[in-house]
Jmol script that loads the backbone (N, CA, C; Angstrom):
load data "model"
ATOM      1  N   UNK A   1      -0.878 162.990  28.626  1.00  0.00           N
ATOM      2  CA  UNK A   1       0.387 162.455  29.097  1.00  0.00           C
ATOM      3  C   UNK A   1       0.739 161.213  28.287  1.00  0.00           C
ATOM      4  N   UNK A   2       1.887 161.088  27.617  1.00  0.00           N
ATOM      5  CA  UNK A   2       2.294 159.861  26.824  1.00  0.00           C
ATOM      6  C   UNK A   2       2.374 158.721  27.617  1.00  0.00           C
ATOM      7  N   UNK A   3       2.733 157.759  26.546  1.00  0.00           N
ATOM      8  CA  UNK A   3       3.236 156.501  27.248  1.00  0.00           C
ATOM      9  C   UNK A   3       4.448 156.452  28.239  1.00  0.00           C
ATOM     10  N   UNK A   4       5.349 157.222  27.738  1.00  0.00           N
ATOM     11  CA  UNK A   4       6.430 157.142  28.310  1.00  0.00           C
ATOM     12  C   UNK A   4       6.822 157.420  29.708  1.00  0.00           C
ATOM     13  N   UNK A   5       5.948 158.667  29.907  1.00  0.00           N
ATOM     14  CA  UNK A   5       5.352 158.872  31.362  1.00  0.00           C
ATOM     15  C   UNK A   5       4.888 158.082  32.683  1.00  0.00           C
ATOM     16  N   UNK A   6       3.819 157.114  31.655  1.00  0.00           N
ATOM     17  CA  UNK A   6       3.906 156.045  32.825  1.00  0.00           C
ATOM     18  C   UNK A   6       4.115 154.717  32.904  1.00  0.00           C
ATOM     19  N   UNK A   7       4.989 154.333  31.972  1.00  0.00           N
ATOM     20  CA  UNK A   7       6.251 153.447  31.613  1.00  0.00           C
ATOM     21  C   UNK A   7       7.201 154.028  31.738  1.00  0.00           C
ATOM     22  N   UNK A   8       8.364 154.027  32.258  1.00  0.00           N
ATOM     23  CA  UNK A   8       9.869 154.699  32.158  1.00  0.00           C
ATOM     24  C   UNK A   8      10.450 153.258  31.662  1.00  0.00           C
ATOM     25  N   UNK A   9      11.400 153.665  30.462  1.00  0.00           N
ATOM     26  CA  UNK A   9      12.239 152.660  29.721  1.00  0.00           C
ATOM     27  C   UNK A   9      13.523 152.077  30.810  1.00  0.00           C
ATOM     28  N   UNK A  10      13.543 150.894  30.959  1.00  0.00           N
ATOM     29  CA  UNK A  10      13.958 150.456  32.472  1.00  0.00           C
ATOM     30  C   UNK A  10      15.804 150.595  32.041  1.00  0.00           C
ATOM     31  N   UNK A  11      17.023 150.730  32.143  1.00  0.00           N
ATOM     32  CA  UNK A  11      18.114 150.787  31.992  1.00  0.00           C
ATOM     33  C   UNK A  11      18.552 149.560  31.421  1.00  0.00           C
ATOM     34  N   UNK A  12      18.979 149.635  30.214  1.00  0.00           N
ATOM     35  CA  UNK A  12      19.862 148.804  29.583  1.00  0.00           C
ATOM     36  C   UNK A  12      20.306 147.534  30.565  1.00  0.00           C
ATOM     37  N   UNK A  13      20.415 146.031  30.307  1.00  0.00           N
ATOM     38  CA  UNK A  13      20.845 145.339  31.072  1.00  0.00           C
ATOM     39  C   UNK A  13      22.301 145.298  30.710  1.00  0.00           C
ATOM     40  N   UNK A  14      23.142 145.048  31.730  1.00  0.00           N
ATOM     41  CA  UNK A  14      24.578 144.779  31.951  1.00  0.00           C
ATOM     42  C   UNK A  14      25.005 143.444  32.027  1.00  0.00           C
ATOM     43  N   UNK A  15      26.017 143.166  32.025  1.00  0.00           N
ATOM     44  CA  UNK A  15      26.675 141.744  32.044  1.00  0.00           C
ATOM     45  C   UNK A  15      27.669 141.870  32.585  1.00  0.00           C
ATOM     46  N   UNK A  16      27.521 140.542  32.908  1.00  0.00           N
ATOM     47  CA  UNK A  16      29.147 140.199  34.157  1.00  0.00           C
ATOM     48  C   UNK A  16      29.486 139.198  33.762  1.00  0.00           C
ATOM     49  N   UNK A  17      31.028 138.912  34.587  1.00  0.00           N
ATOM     50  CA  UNK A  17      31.188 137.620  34.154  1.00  0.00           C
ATOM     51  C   UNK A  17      32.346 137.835  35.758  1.00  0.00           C
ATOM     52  N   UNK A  18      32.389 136.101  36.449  1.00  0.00           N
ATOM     53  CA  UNK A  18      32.399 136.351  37.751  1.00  0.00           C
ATOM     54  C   UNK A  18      34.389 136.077  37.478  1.00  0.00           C
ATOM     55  N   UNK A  19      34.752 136.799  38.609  1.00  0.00           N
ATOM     56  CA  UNK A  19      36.177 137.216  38.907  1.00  0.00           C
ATOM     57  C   UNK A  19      36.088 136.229  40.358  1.00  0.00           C
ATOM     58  N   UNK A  20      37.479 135.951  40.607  1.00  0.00           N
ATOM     59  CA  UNK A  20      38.023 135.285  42.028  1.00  0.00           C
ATOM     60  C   UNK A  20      37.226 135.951  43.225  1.00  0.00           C
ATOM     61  N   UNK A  21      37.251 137.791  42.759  1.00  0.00           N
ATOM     62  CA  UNK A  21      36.903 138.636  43.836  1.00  0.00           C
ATOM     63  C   UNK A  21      35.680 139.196  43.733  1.00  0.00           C
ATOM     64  N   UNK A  22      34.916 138.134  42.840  1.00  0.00           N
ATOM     65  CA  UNK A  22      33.485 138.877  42.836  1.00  0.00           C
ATOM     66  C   UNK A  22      32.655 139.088  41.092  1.00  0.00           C
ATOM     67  N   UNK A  23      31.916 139.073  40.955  1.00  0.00           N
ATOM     68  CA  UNK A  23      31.395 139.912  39.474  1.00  0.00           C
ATOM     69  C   UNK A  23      32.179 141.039  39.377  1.00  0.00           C
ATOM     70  N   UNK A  24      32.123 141.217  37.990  1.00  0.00           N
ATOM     71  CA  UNK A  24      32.748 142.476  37.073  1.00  0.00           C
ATOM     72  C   UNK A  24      32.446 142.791  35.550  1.00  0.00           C
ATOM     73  N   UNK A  25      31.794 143.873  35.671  1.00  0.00           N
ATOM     74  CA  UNK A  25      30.858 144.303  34.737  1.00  0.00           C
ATOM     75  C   UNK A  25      32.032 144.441  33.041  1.00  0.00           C
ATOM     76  N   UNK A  26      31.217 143.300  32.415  1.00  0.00           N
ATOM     77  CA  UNK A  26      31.820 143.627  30.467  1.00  0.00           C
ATOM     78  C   UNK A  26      32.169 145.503  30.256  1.00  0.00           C
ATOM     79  N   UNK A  27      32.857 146.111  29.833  1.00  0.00           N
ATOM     80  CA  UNK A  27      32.431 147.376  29.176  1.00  0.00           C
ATOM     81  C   UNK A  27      31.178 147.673  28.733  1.00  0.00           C
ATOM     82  N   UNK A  28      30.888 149.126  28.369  1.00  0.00           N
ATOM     83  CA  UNK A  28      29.094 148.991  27.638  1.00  0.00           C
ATOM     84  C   UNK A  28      29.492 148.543  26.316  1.00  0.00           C
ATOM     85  N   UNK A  29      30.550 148.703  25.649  1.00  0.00           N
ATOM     86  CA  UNK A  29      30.130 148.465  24.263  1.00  0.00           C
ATOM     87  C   UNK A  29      29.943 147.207  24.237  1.00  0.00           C
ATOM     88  N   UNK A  30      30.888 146.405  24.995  1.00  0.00           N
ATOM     89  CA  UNK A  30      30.864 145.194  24.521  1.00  0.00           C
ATOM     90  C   UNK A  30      29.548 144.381  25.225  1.00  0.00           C
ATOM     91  N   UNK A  31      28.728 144.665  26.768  1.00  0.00           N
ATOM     92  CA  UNK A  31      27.460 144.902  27.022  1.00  0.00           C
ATOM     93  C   UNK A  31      26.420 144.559  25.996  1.00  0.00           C
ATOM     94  N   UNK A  32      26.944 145.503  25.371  1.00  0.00           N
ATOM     95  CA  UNK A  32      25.627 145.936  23.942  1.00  0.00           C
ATOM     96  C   UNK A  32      25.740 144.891  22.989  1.00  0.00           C
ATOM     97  N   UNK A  33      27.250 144.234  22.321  1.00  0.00           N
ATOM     98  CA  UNK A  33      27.456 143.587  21.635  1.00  0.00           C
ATOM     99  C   UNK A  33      26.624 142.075  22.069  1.00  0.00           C
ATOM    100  N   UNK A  34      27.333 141.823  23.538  1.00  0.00           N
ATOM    101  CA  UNK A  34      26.218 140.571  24.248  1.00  0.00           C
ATOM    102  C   UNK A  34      24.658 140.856  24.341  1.00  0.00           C
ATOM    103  N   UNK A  35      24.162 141.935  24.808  1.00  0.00           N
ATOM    104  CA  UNK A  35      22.936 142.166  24.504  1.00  0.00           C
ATOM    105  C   UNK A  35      22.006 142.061  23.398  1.00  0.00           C
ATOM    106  N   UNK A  36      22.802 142.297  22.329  1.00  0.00           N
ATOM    107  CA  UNK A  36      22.451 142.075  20.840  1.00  0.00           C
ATOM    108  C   UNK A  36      22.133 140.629  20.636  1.00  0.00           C
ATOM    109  N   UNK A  37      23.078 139.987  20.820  1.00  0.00           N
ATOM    110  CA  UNK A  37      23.101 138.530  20.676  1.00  0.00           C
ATOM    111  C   UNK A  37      22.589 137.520  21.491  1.00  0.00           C
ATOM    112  N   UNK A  38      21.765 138.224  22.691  1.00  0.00           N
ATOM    113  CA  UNK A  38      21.663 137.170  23.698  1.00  0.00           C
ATOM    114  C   UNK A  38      19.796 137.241  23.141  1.00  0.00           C
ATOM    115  N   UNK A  39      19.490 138.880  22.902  1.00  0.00           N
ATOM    116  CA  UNK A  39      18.074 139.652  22.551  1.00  0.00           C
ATOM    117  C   UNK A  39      17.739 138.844  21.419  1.00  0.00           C
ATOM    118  N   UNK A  40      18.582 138.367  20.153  1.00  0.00           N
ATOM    119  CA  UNK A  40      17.919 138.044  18.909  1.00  0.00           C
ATOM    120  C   UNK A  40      18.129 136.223  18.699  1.00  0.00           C
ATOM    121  N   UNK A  41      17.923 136.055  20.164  1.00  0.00           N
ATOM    122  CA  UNK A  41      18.139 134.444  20.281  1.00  0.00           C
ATOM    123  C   UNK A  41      19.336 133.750  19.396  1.00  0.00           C
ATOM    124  N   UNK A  42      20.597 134.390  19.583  1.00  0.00           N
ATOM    125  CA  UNK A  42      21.888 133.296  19.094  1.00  0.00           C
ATOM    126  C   UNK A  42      22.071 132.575  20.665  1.00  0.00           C
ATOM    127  N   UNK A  43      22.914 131.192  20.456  1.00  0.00           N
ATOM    128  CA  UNK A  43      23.063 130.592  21.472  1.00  0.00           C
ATOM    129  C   UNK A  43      24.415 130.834  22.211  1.00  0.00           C
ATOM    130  N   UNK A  44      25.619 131.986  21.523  1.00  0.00           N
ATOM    131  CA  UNK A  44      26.466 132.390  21.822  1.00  0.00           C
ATOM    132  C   UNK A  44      26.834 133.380  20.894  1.00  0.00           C
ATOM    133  N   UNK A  45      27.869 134.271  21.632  1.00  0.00           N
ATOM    134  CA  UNK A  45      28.540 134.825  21.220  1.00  0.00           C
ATOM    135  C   UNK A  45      29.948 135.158  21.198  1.00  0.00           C
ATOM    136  N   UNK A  46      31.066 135.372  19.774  1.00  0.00           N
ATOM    137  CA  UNK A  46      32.531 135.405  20.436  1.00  0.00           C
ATOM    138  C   UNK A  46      32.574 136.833  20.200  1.00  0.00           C
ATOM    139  N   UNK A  47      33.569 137.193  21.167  1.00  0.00           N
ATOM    140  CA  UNK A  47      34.365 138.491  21.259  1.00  0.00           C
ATOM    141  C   UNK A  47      35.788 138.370  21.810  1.00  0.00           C
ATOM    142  N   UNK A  48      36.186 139.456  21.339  1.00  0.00           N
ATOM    143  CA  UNK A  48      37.741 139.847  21.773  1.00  0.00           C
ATOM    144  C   UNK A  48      37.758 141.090  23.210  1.00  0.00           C
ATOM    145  N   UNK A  49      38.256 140.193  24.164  1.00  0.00           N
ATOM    146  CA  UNK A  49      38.156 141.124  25.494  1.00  0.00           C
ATOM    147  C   UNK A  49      39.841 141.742  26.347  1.00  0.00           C
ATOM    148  N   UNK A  50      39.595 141.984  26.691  1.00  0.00           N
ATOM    149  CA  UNK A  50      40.579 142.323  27.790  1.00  0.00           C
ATOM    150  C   UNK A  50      41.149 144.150  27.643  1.00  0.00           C
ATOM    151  N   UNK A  51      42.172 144.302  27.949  1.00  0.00           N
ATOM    152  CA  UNK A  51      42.322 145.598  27.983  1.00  0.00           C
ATOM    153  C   UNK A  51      42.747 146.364  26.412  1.00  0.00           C
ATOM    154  N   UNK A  52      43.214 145.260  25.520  1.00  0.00           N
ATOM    155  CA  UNK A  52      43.742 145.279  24.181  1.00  0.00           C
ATOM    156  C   UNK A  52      42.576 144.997  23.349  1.00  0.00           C
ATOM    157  N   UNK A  53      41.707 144.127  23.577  1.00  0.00           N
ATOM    158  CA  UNK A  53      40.729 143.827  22.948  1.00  0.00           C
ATOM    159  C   UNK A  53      41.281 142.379  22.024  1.00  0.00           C
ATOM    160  N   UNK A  54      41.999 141.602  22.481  1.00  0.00           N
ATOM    161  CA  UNK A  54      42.721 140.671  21.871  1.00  0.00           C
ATOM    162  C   UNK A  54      42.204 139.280  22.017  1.00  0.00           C
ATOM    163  N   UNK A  55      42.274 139.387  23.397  1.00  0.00           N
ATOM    164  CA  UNK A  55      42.010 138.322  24.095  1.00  0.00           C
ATOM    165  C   UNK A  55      40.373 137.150  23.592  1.00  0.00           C
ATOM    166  N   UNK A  56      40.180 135.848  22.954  1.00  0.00           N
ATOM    167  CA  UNK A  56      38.875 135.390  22.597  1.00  0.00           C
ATOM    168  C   UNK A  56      38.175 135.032  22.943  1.00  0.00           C
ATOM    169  N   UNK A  57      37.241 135.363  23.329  1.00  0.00           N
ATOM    170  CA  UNK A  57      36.108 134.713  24.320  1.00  0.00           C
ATOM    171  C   UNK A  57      34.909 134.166  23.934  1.00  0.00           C
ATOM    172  N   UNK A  58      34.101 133.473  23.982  1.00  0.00           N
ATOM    173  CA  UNK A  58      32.843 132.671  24.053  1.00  0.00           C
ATOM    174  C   UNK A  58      31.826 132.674  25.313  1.00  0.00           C
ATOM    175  N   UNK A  59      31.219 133.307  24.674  1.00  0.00           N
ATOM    176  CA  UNK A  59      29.975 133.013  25.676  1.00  0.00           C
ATOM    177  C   UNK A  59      28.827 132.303  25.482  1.00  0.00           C
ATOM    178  N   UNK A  60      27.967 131.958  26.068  1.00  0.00           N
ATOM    179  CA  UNK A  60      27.470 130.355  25.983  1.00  0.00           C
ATOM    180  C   UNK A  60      26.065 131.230  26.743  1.00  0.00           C
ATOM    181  N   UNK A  61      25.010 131.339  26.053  1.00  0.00           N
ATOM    182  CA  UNK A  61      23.496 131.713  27.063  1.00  0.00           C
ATOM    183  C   UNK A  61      23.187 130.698  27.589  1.00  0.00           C
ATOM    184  N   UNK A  62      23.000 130.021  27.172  1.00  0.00           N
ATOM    185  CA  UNK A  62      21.799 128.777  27.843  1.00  0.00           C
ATOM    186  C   UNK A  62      22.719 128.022  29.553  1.00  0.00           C
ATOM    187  N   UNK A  63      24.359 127.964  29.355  1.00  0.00           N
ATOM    188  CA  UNK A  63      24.320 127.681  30.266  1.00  0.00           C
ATOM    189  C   UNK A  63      25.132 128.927  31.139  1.00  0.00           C
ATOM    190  N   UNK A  64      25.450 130.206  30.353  1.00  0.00           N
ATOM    191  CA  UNK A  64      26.126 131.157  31.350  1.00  0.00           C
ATOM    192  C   UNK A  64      27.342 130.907  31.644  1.00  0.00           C
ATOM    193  N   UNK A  65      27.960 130.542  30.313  1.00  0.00           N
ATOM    194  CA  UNK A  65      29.240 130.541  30.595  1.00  0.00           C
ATOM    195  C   UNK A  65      30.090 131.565  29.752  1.00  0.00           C
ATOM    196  N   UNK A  66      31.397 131.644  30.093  1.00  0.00           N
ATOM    197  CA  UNK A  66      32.423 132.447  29.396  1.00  0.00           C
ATOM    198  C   UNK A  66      33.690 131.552  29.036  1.00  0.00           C
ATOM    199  N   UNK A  67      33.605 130.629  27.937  1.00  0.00           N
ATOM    200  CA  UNK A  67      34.445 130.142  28.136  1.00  0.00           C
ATOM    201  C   UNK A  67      36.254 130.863  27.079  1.00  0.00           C
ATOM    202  N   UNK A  68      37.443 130.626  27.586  1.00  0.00           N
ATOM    203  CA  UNK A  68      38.505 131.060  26.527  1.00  0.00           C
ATOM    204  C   UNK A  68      38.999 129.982  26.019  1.00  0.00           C
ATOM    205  N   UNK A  69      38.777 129.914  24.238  1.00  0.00           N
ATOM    206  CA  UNK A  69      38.846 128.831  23.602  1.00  0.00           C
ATOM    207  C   UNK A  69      40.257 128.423  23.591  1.00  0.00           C
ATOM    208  N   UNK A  70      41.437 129.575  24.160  1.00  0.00           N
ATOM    209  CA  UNK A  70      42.715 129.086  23.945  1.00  0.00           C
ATOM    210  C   UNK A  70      43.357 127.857  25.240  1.00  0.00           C
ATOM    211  N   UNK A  71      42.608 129.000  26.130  1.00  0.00           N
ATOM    212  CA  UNK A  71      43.438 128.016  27.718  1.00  0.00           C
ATOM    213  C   UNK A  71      42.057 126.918  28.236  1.00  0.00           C
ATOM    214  N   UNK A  72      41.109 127.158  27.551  1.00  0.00           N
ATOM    215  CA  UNK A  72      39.641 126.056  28.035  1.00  0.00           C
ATOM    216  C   UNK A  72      39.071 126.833  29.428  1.00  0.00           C
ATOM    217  N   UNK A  73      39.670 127.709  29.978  1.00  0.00           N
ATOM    218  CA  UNK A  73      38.831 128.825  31.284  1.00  0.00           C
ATOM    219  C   UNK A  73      37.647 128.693  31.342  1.00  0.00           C
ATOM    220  N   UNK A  74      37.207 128.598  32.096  1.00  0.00           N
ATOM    221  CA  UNK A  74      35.110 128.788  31.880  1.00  0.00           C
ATOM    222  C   UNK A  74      35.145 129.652  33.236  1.00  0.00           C
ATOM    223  N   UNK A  75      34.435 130.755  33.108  1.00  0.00           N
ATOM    224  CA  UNK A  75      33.858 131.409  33.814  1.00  0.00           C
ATOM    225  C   UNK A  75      32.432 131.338  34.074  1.00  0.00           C
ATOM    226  N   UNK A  76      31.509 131.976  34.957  1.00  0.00           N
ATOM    227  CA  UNK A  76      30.230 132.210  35.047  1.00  0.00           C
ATOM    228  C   UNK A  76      29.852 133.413  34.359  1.00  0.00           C
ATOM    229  N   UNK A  77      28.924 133.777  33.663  1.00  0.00           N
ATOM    230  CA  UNK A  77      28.694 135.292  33.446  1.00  0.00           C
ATOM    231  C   UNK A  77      27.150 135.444  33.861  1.00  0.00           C
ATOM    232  N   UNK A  78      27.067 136.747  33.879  1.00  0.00           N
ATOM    233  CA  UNK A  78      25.236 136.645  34.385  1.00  0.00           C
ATOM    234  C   UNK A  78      24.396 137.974  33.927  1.00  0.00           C
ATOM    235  N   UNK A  79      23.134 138.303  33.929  1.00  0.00           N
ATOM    236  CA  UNK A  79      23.019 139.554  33.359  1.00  0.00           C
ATOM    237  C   UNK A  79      22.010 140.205  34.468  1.00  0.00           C
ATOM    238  N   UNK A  80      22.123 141.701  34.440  1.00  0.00           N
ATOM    239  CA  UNK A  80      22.023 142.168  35.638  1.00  0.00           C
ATOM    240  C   UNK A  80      20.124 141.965  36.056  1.00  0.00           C
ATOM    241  N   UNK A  81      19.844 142.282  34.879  1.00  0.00           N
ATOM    242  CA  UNK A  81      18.326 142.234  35.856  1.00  0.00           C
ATOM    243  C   UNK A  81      17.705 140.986  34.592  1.00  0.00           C
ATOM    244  N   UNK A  82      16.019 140.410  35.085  1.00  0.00           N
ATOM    245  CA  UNK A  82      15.513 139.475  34.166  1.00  0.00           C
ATOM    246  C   UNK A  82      14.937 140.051  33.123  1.00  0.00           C
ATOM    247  N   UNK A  83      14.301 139.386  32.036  1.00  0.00           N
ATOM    248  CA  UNK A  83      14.153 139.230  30.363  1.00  0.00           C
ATOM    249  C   UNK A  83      12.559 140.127  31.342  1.00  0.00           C
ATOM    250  N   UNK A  84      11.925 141.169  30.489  1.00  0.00           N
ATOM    251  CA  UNK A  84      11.111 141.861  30.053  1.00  0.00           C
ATOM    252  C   UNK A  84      10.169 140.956  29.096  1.00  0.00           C
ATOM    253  N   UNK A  85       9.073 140.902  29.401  1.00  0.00           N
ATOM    254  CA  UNK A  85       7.914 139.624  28.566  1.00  0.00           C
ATOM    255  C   UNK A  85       8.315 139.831  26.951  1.00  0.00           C
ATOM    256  N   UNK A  86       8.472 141.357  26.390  1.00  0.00           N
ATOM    257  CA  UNK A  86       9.266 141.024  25.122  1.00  0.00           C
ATOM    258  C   UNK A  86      10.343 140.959  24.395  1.00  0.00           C
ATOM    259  N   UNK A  87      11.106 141.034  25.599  1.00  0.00           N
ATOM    260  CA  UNK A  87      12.935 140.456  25.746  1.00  0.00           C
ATOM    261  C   UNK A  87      12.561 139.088  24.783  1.00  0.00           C
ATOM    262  N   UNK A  88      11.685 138.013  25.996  1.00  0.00           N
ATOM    263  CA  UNK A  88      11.668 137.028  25.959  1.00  0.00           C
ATOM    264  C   UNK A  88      11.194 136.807  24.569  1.00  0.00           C
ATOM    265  N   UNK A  89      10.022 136.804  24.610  1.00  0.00           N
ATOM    266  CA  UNK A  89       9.666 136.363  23.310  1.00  0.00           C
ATOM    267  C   UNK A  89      10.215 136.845  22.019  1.00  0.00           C
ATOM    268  N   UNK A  90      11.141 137.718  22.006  1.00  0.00           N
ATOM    269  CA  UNK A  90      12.103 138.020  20.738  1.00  0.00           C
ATOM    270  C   UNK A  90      12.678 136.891  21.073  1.00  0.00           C
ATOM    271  N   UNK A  91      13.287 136.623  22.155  1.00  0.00           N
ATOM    272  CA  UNK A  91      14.846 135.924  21.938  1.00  0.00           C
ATOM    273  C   UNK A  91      14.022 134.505  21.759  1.00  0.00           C
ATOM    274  N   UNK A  92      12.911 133.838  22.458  1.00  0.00           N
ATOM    275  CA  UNK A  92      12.529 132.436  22.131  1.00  0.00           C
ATOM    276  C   UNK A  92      12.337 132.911  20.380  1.00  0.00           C
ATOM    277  N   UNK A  93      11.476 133.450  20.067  1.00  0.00           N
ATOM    278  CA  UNK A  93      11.450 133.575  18.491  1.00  0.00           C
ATOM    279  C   UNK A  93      12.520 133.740  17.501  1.00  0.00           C
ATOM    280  N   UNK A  94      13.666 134.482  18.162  1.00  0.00           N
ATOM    281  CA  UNK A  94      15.052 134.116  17.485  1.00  0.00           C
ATOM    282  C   UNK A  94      15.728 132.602  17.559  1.00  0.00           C
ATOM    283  N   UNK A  95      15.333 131.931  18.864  1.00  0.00           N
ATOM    284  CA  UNK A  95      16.054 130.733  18.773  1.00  0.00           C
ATOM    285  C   UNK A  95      15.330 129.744  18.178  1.00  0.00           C
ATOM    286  N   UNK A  96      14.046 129.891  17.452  1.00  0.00           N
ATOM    287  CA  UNK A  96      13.080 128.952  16.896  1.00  0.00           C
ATOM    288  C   UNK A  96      13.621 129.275  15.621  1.00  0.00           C
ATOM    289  N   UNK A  97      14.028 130.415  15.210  1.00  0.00           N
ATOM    290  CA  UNK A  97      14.499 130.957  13.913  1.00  0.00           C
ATOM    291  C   UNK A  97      15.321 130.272  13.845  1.00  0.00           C
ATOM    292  N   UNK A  98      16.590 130.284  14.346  1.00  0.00           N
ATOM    293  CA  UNK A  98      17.662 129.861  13.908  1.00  0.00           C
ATOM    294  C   UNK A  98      17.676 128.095  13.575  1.00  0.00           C
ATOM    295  N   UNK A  99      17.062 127.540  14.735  1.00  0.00           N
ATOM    296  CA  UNK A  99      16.859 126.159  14.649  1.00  0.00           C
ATOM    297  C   UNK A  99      15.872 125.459  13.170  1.00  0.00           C
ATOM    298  N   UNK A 100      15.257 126.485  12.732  1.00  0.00           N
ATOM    299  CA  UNK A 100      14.345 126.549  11.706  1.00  0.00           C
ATOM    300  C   UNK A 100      15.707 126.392  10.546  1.00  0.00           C
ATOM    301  N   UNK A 101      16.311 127.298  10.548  1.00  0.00           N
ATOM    302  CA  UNK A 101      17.684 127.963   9.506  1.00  0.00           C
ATOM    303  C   UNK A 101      18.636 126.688   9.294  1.00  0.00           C
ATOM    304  N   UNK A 102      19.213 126.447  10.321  1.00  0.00           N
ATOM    305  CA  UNK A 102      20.164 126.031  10.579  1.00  0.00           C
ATOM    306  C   UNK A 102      19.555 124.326  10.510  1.00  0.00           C
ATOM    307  N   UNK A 103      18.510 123.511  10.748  1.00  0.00           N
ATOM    308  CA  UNK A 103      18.384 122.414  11.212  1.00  0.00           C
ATOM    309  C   UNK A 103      18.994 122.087  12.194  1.00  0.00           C
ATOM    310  N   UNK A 104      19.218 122.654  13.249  1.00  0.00           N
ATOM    311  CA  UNK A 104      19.787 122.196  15.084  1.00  0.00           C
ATOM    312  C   UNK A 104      18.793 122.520  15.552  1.00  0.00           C
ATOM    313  N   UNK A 105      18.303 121.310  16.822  1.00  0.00           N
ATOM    314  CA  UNK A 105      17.651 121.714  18.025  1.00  0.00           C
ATOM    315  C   UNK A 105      18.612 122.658  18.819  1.00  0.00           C
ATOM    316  N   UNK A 106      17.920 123.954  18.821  1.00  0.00           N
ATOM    317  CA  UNK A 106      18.377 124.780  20.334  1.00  0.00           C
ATOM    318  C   UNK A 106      17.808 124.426  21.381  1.00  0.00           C
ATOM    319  N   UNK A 107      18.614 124.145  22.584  1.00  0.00           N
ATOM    320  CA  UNK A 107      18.439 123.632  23.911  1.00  0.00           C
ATOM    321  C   UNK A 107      17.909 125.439  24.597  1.00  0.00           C
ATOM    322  N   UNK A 108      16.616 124.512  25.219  1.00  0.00           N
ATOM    323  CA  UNK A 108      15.814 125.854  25.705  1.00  0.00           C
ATOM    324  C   UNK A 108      15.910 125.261  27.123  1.00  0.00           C
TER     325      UNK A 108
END
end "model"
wireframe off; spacefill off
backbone 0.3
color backbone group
């Protein structure tokens, strides 16, 4: 019996970002796009959201925000389940990377 058998690969994590009336889940692609970026330790990421895909957004890991750089909005965003022991240590090892790269302390 493989590994896989008695490990099951746990479901992709999701992202939200909180509404007047509650959380409301990113699309998957764009999901994936934050997932990418949150997994290889960047300290944000921008995207274009809304129903057009126009709209600019910023998201902020460390403190969970969404902010829109045009009107200054900050939202909460959050991700659905916690970091997997080698979630984590990719993403701390990405943010040691970058701080390495770049010369900035990343706020851990």
């Amino acid at each position: 019996r493989g590994m896989e058998a008695a490990w099951p690969e746990p479901p992709p994590a999701l992202w939200q970002w909180e509404h007047r009336t509650g959380f409301k889940d990113y699309d998957e692609e764009t999901c994936r796009r934050i997932e990418a970026a949150y997994i290889s330790g960047d300290a944000y990421v921008r995207l274009k959201t809304g129903k057009t895909r126009q709209t600019p957004m910023e998201l902020f890991f460390v403190d969970l925000i969404q902010n829109d750089p045009i009107t200054g909005n900050q939202r909460s965003i959050r991700r659905s389940r916690p970091d997997r022991w080698h979630e984590l240590l990719r993403r701390k090892f990405g943010e040691l990377s970058h701080a390495f790269e770049t010369g900035r302390k990343y706020r851990m």
